[in-house]
N, C-alpha and C positions, 0 to 999 in steps of 0.2 A: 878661291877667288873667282868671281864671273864676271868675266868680263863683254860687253854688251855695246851695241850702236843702237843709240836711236832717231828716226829721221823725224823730222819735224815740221809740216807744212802748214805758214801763216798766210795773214790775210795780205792783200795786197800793200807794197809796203812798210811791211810789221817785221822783216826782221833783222833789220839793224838794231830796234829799239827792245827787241825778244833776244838778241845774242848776249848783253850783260847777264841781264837777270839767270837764264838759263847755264851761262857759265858759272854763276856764284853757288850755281846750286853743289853741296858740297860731295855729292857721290859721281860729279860731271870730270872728268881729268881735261877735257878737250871738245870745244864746239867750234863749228865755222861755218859762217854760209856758204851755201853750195848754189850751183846753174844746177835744174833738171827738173824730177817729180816734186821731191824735195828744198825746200829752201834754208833748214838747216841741218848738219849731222853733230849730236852729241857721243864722248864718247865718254865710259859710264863704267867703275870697279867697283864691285861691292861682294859682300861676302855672301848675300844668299841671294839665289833670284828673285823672291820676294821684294829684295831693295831694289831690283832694277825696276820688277813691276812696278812700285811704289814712286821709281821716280818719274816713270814715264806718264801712267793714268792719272795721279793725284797731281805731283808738281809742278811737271812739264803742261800738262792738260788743263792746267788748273790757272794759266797764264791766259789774260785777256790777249785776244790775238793768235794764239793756237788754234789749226783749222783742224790738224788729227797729225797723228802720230805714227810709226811702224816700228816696230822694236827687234832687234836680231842680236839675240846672243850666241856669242863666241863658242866655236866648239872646241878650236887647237887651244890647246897651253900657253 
């Protein structure tokens, strides 16, 4: 299992109406907006890192209103 955070930086605005969507996503267990660099954190189990990458570049990225992205996968258990 890999498990993964990804941060999420919208347009001003965008991410009240970017937190549904991004939780529906089905490899998401947990998103929330956050204060800081970031304005949202998803958090993300899949079985190969490819699905994270996939969920970050294509479906996360792929959201009108996403400005970019940072992805950190888990290294403990």
């Amino acid at each position: 299992m890999v498990h993964a955070f990804i941060m999420v930086k919208t347009g001003a605005g965008e991410s009240e109406q970017l937190l549904g969507p991004i939780r529906e996503l089905e490899t998401v267990t947990e998103a929330h907006i956050v204060a800081g660099a970031y304005d949202i954190i998803a958090e993300v189990d899949t079985e190969e890192v490819y699905e994270v990458l996939k969920t970050s570049s294509s479906r996360i990225q792929g959201l009108q209103g996403v400005a970019d992205t940072k992805t950190y996968i888990s290294l403990d258990e």
